[in-house]
C-alpha positions as CSV (number, residue, x, y, z in Angstrom):
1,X,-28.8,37.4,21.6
2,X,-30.8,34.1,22.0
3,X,-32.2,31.6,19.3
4,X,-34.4,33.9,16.7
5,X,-34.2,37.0,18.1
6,X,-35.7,36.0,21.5
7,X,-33.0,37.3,24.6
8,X,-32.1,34.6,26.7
9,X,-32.9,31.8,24.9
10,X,-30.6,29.1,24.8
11,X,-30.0,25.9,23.8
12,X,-28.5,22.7,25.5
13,X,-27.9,18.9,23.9
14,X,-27.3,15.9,25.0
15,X,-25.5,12.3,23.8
16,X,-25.6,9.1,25.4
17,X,-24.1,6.0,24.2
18,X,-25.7,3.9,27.3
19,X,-28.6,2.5,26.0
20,X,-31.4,4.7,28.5
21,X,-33.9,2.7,31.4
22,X,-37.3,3.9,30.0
23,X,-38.6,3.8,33.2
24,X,-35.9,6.2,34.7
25,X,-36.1,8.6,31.8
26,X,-39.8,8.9,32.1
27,X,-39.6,9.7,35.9
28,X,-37.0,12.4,35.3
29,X,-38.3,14.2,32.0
30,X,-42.0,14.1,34.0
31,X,-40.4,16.3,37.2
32,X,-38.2,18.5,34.4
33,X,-41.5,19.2,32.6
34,X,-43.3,19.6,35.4
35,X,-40.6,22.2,37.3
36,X,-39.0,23.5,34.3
37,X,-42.1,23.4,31.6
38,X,-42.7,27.3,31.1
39,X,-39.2,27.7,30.7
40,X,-38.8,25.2,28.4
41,X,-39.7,26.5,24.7
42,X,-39.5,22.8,23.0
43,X,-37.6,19.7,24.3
44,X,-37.3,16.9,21.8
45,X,-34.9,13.8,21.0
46,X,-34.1,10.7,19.5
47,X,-33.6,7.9,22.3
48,X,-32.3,4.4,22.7
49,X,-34.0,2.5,25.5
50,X,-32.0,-0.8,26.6
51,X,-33.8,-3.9,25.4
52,X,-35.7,-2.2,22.4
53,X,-34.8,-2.6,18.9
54,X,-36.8,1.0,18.0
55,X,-35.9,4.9,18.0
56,X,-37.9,6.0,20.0
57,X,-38.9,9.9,19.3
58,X,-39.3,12.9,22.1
59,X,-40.8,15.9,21.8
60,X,-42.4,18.4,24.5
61,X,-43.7,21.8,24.3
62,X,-43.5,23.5,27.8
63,X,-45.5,20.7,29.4
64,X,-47.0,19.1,26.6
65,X,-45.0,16.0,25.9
66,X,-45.3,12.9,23.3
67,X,-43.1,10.0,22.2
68,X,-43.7,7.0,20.6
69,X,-41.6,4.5,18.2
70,X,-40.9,5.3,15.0
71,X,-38.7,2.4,13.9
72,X,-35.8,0.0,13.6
73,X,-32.0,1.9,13.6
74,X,-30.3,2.1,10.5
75,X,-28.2,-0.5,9.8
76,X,-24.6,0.9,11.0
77,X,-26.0,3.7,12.4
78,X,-24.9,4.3,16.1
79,X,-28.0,3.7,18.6
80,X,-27.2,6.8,20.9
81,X,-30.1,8.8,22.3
82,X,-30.0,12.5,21.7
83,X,-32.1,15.3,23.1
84,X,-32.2,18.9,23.2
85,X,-33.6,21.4,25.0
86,X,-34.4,24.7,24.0
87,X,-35.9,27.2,26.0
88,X,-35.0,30.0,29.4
89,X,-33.0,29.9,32.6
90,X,-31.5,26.3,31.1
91,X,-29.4,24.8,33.7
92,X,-26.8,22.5,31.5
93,X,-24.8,20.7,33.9
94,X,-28.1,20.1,35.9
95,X,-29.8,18.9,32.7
96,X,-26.3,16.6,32.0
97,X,-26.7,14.9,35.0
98,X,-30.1,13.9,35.0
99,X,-29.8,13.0,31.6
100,X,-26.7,10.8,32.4
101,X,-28.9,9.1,35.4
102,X,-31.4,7.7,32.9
103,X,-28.6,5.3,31.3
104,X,-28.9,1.7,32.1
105,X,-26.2,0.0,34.2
């Protein structure tokens, strides 16, 4: 049985230590959304982007997606970017890898 009841709900997150290319991310979270969006319930993360000093905050709804800064990191707190997806028919390791192309270097 999936999240709340719901069959076949699942979810799948993701960590990166590599600081993410905003530019990159935002190309492959658009085509996700724009492929995957009915499937996907909510999507939504805390990111590092390489070269700015703020978390920057994810969220999507199907297609519906916002971000914005919300802030310096913590002092000692590790600037990873995390981001989940929740939602049908999830594909992980095809979700991984896209994810892992959005890192910087």
């Amino acid at each position: 049985m999936g999240i709340g009841g719901e069959e076949g709900v699942a979810s799948v997150s993701f960590i990166s230590d590599a600081p993410l290319d905003m530019e990159r991310f935002n190309r492959w979270i658009s085509a996700i959304l724009l492929e995957k969006g009915p499937d996907l319930l909510r999507t939504k993360g805390i990111l590092h982007f390489g070269g700015k000093t703020q978390q920057f905050a994810f969220q999507a709804v199907h297609m519906l997606a916002d971000g914005e800064f919300i802030g310096p990191w913590k002092d000692g707190s590790p600037r990873q970017s995390r981001i989940v997806f929740i939602g049908r028919n999830i594909n992980r390791s095809e979700l991984q890898r896209g994810f892992e192309t959005c890192a910087t270097g």
